[in-house]
N, C-alpha and C positions, 0 to 999 in steps of 0.2 A: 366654872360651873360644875355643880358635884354631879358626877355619873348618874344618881336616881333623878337628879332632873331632867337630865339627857337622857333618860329610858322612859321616864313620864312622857316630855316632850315627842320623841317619837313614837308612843305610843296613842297619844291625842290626836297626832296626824296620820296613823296608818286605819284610826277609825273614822277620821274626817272624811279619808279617802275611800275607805268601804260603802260609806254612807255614801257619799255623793255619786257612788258608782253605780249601787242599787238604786238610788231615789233617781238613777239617769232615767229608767226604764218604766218607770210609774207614768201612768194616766197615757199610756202608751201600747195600741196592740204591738206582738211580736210574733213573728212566725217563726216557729223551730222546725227548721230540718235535722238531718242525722249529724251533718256536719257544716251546718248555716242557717243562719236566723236573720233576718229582717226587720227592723226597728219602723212601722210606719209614723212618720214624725208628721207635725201638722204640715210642715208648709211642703207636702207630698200630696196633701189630699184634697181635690178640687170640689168634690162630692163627695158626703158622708149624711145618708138617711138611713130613715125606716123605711125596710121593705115591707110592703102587704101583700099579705098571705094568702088566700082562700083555705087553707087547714088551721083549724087550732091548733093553738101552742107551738106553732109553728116559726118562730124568729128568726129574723137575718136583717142586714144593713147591705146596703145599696153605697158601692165605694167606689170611685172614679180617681184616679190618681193621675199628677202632675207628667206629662210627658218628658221627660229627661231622664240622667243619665244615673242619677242617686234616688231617683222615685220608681216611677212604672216601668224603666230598662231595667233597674236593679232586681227589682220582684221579679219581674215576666222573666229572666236569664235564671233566677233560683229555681221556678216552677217548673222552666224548659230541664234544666238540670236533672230535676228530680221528678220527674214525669212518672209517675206508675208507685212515687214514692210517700210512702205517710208522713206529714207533719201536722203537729200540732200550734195552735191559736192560744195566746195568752194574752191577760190586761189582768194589769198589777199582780204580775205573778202568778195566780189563777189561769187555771186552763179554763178556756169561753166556749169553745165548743166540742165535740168528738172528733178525733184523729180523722184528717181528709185526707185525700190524694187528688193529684189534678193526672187525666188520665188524655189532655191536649193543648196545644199552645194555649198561652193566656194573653190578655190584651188587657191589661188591668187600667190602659188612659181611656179606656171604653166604657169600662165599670165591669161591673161582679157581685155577685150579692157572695158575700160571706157570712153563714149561718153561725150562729150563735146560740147559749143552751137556753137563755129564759129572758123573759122581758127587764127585768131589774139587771141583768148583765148589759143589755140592750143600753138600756137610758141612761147605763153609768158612761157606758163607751161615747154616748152620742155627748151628752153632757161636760165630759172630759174636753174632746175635742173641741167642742164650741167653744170652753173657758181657754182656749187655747188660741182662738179666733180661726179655725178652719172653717170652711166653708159647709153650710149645713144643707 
């Protein structure tokens, strides 16, 4: 095999693999810490709604996560970690809301509303999930 085939050929698969590594992360919230991030996958989420509001323009989703060890232990152990500490909320890459802090334990197999910046982020999130078969 001549050498530019063998530089084509690994070159086809190290953009296979970019690709498939970014596209892991789509249609997918993630929470970024300073030095830890959280991938919430569907089969973590027992509950995923709209919350309502009494303020305008006011968004957030109503999230209740799987009790176990790669779901709501994983999250609730980042939060505890970083308690006092800013992380930011993303879907498809996009930051979804303003840098939070949680500032006390979390119990995320209980639920939590996590604010979000506008309705059209809202219904992409909820819509993602559902095509996903999470529980709405």
């Amino acid at each position: 095999m001549s050498r530019w085939i063998q530089n084509f050929l690994i070159a086809i698969v190290g953009v296979l693999s970019i690709a498939c590594s970014v596209a892991g992360n789509n249609d997918r919230l993630v929470y970024k810490f300073e030095n830890d991030e959280f991938i919430l996958e569907k089969e973590c989420v027992s509950v995923l709604k709209v919350g309502n509001s009494e303020f305008k323009n006011r968004h957030f989703l109503w999230i209740e996560l799987k009790k176990n060890a790669n779901c709501s232990d994983k999250l609730n152990e980042l939060f505890m970690r970083n308690v006092s500490e800013l992380f930011s909320l993303f879907f498809n890459e996009v930051e979804v809301s303003s840098p939070s802090s949680i500032w006390t334990e979390m119990m995320t197999e209980k639920s939590y509303a996590q604010p979000v910046l506008n309705e059209i982020i809202l219904q992409s999130i909820i819509n993602a999930y559902k095509n996903k078969g999470a529980i709405i």
